[in-house]
C-alpha positions as CSV (number, residue, x, y, z in Angstrom):
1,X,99.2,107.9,-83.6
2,X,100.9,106.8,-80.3
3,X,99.0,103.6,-80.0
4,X,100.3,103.1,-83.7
5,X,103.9,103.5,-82.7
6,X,103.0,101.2,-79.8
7,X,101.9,98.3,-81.8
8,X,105.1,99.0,-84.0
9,X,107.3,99.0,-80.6
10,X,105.6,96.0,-79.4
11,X,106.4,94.2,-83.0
12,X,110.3,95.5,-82.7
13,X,110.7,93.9,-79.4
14,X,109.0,90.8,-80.7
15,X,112.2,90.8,-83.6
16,X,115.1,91.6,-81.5
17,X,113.9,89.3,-78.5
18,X,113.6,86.4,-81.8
19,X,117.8,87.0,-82.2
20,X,117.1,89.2,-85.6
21,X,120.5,90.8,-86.2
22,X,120.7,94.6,-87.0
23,X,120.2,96.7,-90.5
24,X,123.9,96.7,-91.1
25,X,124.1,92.8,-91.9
26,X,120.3,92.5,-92.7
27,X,119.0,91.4,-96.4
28,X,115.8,91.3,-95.8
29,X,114.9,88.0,-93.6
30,X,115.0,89.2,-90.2
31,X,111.2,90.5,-90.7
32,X,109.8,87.3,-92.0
33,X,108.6,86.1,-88.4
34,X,106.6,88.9,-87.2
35,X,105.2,92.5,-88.7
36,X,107.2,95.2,-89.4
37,X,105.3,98.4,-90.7
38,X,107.2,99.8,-93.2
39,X,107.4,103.7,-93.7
40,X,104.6,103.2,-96.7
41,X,101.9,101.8,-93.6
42,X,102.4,104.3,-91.2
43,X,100.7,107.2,-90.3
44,X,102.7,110.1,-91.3
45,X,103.1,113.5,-89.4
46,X,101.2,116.3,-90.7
47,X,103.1,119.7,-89.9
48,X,101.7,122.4,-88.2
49,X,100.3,125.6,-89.8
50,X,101.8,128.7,-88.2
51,X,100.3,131.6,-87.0
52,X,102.7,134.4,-88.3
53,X,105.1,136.2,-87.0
54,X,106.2,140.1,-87.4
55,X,109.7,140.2,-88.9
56,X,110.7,142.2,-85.9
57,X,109.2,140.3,-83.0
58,X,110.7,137.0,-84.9
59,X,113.7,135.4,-82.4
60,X,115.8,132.4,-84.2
61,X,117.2,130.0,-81.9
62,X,120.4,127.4,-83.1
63,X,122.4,124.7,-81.1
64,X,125.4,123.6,-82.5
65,X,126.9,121.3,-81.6
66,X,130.7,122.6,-81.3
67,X,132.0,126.1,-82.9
68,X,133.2,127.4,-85.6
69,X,136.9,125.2,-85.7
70,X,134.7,122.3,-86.5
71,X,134.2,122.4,-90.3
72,X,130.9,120.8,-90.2
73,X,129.5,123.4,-87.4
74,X,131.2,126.4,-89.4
75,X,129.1,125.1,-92.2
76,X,125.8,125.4,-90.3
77,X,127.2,128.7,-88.6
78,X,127.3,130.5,-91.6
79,X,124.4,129.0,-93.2
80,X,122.3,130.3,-90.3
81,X,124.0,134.1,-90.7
82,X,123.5,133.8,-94.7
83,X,119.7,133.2,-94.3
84,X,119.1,135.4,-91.1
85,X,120.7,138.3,-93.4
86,X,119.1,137.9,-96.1
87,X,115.9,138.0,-94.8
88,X,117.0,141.0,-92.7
89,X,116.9,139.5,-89.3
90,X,118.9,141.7,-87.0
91,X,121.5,140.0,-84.9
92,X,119.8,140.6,-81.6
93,X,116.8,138.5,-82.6
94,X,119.7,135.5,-83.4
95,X,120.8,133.2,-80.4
96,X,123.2,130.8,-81.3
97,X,124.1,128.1,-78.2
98,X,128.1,126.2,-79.3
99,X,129.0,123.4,-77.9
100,X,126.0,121.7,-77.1
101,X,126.5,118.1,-76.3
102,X,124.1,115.4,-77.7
103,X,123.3,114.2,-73.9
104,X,120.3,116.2,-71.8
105,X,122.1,119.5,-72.2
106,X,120.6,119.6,-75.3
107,X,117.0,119.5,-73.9
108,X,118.2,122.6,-71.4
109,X,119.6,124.3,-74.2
110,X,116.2,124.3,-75.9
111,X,114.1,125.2,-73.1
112,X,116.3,128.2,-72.6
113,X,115.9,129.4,-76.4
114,X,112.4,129.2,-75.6
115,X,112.2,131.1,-72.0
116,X,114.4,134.0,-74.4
117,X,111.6,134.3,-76.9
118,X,112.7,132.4,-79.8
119,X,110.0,130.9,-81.6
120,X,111.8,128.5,-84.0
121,X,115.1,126.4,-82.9
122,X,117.3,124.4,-84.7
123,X,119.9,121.8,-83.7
124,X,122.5,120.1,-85.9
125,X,123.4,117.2,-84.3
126,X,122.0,113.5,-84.9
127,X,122.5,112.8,-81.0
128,X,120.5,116.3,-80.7
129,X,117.1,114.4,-81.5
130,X,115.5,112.6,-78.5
131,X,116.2,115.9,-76.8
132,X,114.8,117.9,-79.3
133,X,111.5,115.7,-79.9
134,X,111.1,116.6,-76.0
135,X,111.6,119.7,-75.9
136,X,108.7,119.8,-79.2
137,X,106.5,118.0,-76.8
138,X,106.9,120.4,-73.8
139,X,106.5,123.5,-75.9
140,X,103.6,122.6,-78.5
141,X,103.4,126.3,-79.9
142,X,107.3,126.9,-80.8
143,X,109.1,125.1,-84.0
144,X,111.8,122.4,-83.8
145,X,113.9,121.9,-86.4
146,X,116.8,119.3,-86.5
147,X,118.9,118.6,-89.1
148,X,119.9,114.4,-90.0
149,X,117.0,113.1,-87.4
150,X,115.0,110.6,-88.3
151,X,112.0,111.0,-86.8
152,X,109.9,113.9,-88.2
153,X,107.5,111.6,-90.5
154,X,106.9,109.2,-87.4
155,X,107.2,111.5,-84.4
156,X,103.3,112.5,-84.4
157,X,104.5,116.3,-83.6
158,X,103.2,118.8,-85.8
159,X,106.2,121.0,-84.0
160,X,109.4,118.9,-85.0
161,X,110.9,118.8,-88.5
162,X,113.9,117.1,-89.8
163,X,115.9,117.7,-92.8
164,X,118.8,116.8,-94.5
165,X,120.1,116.8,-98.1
166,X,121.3,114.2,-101.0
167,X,124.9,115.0,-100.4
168,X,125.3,111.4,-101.9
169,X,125.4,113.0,-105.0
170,X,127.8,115.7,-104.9
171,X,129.9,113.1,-102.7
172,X,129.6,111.1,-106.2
173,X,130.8,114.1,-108.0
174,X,133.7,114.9,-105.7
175,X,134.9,111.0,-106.0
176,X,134.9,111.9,-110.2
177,X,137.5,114.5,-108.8
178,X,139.3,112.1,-106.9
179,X,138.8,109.6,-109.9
180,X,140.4,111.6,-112.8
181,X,143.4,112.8,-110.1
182,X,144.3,109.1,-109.7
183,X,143.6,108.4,-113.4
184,X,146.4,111.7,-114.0
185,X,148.9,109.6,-111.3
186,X,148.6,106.4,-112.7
187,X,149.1,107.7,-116.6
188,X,152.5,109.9,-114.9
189,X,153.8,106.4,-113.8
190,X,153.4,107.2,-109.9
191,X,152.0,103.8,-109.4
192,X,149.8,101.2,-111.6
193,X,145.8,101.2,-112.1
194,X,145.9,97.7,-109.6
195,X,147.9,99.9,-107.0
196,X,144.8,102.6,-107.1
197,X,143.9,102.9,-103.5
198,X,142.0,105.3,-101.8
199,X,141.9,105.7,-97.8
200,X,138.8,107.7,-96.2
201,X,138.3,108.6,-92.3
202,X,135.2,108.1,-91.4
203,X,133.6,109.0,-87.9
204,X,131.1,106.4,-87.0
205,X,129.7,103.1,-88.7
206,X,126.6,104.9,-88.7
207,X,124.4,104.9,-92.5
208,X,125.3,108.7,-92.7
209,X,128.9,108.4,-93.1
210,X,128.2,104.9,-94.8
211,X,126.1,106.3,-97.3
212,X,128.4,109.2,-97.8
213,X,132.0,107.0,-98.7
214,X,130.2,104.5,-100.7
215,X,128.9,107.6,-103.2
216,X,132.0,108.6,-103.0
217,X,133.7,105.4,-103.9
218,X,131.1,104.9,-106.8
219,X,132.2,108.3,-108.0
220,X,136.0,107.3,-107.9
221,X,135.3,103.9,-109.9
222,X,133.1,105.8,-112.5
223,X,136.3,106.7,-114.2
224,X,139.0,104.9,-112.1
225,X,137.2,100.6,-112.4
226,X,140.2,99.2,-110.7
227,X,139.8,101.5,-107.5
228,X,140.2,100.1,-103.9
229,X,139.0,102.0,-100.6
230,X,139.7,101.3,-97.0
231,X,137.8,103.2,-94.1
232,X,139.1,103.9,-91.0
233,X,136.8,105.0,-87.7
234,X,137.7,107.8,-85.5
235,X,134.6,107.0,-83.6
236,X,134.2,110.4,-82.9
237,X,132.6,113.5,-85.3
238,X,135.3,116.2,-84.6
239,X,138.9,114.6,-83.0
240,X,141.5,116.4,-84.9
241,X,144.3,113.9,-83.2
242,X,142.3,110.9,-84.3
243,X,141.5,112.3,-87.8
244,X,144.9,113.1,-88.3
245,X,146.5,109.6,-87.5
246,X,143.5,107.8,-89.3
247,X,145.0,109.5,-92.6
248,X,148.7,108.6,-92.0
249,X,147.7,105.5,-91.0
250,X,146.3,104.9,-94.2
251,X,148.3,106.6,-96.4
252,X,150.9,104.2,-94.7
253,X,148.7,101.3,-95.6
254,X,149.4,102.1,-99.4
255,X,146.7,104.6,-99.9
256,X,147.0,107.1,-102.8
257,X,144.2,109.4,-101.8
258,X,142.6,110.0,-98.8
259,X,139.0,111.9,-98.4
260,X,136.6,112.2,-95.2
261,X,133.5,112.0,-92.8
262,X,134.7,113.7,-90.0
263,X,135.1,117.0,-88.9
264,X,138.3,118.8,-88.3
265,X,141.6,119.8,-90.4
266,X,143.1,116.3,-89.1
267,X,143.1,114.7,-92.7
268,X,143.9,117.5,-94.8
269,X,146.7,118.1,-92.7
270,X,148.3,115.0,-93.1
271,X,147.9,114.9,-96.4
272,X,149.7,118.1,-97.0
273,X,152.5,117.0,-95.1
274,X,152.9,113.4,-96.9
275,X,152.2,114.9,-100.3
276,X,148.8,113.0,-100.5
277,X,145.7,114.3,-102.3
278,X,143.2,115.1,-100.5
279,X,139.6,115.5,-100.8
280,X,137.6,116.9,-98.3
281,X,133.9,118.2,-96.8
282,X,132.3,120.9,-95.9
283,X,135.0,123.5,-96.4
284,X,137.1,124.4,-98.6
285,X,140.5,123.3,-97.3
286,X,143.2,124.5,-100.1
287,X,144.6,127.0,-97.2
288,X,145.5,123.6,-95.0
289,X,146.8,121.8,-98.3
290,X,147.6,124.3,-101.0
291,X,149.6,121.3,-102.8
292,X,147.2,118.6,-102.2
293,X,143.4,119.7,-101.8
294,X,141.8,118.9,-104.6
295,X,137.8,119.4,-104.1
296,X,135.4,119.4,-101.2
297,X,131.5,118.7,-101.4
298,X,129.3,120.0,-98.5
299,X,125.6,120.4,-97.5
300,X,124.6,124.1,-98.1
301,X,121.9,124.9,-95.3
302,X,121.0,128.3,-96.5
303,X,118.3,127.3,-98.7
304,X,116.6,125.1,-95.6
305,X,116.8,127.7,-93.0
306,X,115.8,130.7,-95.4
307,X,112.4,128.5,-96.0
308,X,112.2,127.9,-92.0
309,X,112.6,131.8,-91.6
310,X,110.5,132.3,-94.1
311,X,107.3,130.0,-92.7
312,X,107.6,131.7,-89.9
313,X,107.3,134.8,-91.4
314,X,104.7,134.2,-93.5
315,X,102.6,131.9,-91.3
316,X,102.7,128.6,-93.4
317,X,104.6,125.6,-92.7
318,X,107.5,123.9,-91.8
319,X,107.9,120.2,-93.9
320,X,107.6,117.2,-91.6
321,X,110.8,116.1,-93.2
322,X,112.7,117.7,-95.9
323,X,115.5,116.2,-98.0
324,X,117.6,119.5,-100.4
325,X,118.4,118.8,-103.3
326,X,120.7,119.4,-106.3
327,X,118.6,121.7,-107.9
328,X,118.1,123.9,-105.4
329,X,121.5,124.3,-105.0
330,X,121.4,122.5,-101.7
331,X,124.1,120.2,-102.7
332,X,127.2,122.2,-103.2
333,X,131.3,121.4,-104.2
334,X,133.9,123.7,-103.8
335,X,135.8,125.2,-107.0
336,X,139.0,122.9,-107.8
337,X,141.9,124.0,-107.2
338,X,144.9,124.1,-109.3
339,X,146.0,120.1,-107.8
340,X,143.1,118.9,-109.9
341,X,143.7,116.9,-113.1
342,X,142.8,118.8,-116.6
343,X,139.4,117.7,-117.7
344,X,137.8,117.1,-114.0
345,X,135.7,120.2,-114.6
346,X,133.9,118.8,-117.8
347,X,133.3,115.4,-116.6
348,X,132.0,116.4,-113.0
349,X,129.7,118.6,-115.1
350,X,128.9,115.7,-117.3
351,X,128.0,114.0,-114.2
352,X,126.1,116.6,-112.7
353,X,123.8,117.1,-115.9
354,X,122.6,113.1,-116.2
355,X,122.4,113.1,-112.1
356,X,119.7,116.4,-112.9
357,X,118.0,114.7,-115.5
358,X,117.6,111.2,-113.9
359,X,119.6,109.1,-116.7
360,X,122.6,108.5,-113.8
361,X,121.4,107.2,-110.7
362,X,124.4,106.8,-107.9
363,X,122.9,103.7,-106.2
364,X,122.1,102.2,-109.3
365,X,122.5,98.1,-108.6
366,X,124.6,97.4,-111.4
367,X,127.4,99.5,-110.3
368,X,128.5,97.3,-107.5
369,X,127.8,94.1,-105.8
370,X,127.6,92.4,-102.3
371,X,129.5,89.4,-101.8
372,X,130.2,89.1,-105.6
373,X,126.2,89.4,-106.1
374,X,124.0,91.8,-107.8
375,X,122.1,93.8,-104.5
376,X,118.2,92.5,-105.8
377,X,116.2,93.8,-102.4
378,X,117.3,95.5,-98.8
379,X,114.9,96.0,-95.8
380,X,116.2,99.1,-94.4
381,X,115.4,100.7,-91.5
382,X,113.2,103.5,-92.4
383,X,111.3,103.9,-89.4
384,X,113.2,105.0,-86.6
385,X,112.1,103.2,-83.3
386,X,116.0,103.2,-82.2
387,X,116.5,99.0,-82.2
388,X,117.9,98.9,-85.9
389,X,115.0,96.9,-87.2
390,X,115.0,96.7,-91.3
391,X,111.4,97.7,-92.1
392,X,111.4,98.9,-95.6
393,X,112.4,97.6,-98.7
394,X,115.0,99.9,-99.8
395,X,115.6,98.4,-103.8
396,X,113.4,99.6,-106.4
397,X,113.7,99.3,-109.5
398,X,117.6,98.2,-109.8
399,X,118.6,100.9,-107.7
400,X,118.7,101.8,-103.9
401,X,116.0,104.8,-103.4
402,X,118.8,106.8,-100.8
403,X,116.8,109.5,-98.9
404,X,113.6,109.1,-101.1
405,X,111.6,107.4,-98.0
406,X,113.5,109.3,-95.3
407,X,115.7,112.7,-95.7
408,X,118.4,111.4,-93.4
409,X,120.6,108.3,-94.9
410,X,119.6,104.7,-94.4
411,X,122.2,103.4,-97.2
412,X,124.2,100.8,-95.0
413,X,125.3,98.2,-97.5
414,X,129.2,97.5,-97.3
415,X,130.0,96.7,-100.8
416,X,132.5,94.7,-102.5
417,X,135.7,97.1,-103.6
418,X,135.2,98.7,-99.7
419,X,137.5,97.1,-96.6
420,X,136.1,98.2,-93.1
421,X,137.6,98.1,-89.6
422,X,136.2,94.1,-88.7
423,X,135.5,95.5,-85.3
């Protein structure tokens, strides 16, 4: 397995040193002059079977990355008490680490989880991984799990796991929310169907948050065609300062309605104060804007960690990578609140039923375009070897297969209808 992901290494560097450009610009071309294995060719991780552990000698590590006044931390905070109680895990076989950096201290963090006895950590943090993978390698006999890496097919560690959900499709279902409360605007004369503008604060350019505002946009247009959506970058996950201008900055560019990718009360909060909906993630946020939250869609992690509790427990296994879903009730929206337009119920569960059954696929090709075009193939890049070289061909059968190769996002496509930061 290493020499595999040495030849794959050697090939990457072969790329980049040729001038290819990175996945967020790529087509497709930039593998033409040397081999690129995509995920399909390599040799994928099998997980470890586990020896079992007695409910009351089992110790659950977590590192979060901040508290609990980050919403997306809160999320995984409770998430981790939901599961632990139900499965009647006492608290003083629980150690939860806050405000873990994504930089080495992550690593120490790990190692001391482990010296305490806990046989199973988990980290929630994308910048979490490298350290995770090495504290897997140091400590071959305990479980790492990390949720939005991208290396738990490819690693080689029977130890390390990633996971992550298809929040692209209740980010889809929230935009239906946000759809029908423009639709209810536009019919009340607040402003006409060519002036329907959306604004969303994103953290990073990276293919989470990507993948997360273009479901969302695709949502909004479903029922709102004539929709518009500038992004804004706070360049940082939880900056309530940053999050907070972002919004006014872009409910001052014209937008109508702003939603998010970042963590903190920022948004909301400025929505509330300039009479903008608002719809958010992760939490339910009608106690920041009780006139202008509308709907939030977040990750549920109760069903992920109760099956990681649970394999320990009963001595099976952890899943290389996992990717929720739907279904299982991974996938999760707030209830509306009272700002919502009449009928947003009925057609989110519309929605919800033909996203269950298959016959609506978010990503479908033929609900947006790139450069005026039809998107007809995408090399993206599946297989992690951190130099952002497109490997796999991400459209299949006129739709872009999101987290079907890989849990964590790799949807990176800035569609038409969609204005970035050009910098």
């Amino acid at each position: 397995m290493k020499k595999l992901l040495a030849i794959v290494l050697s090939l990457c560097m072969l790329l980049a040193f040729a001038g290819c450009s990175d996945a967020n610009t790529s087509s497709g071309s930039d593998a033409d002059e040397a081999k690129v294995l995509s995920i399909d060719e390599v040799e994928l991780t099998v997980a470890d079977k586990i020896e079992a552990v007695a409910k009351e000698d089992l110790k659950v590590g977590f590192i979060f990355l901040h508290d609990a006044n980050s919403t997306y931390d809160k999320n995984f905070i409770d998430a981790a008490n939901a599961a632990c109680e139900a499965l009647g895990i006492k608290d003083d076989q629980v150690i939860m680490k806050t405000g873990i950096p994504e930089g080495e201290e992550c690593y120490t963090t790990a190692k001391e989880l482990v010296n305490a006895g806990c046989q199973v950590i988990f980290a929630d943090s994308f910048g979490h991984e490298p350290y995770m993978v090495k504290a897997a390698k140091e400590y071959p006999k305990v479980q790492f799990c990390h949720a939005t890496g991208v290396r738990g097919k490819t690693e080689g560690l029977g130890n390390y796991h990633t996971a992550f959900a298809e929040i692209y499709k209740g980010r889809y279902l929230a935009g239906i929310a946000a759809g029908m409360k423009l639709n209810e605007m536009i019919k009340a004369g607040k402003f006409t169907a060519e002036e329907a503008k959306i604004g969303y604060v994103g953290a990073f350019p990276y293919a989470e948050v990507i993948s997360g505002y273009t479901s969302f946009y695709l949502g909004v247009k479903s029922v709102c065609p004539t929709v518009k959506m500038e992004v804004q970058y706070t360049q940082s996950w939880f900056d309530i300062e940053k999050e907070n201008t972002a919004a006014k900055a872009l409910i001052a560019n014209g937008c109508k309605l702003i939603s998010q990718h970042a963590d903190s009360s920022g948004a909301p909060s400025a929505c509330e104060a300039a009479g903008v909906p608002n719809v958010a993630y992760n939490v339910d946020t009608s106690n920041i804007g009780p006139n202008t939250a509308i709907i939030s869609s977040k990750i549920s992690w109760v069903p992920y960690m109760t099956m990681m509790i649970k394999a320990m427990l009963e001595g099976t296994s952890i899943p290389a990578d996992y990717c929720a879903t739907l279904e299982e009730g991974a996938v999760q929206l707030t209830a509306l609140t009272k700002n919502a337009a009449p009928g947003t119920q009925e057609a989110i569960d519309a929605a919800k039923a033909k996203l269950s059954d298959g016959s609506l696929k978010v990503f479908d090709t033929k609900n947006f375009t790139v450069d005026g075009k039809e998107l007809t193939t995408y090399l993206a890049d599946v297989v992690d070897m951190g130099d952002f070289v497109p490997d796999t061909e991400a459209v299949v059968d006129g739709r872009f297969i999101e987290s079907e190769k890989r849990s964590a996002p790799y949807f990176n496509v800035i569609i038409d209808g969609i204005t970035v930061p050009k910098n």
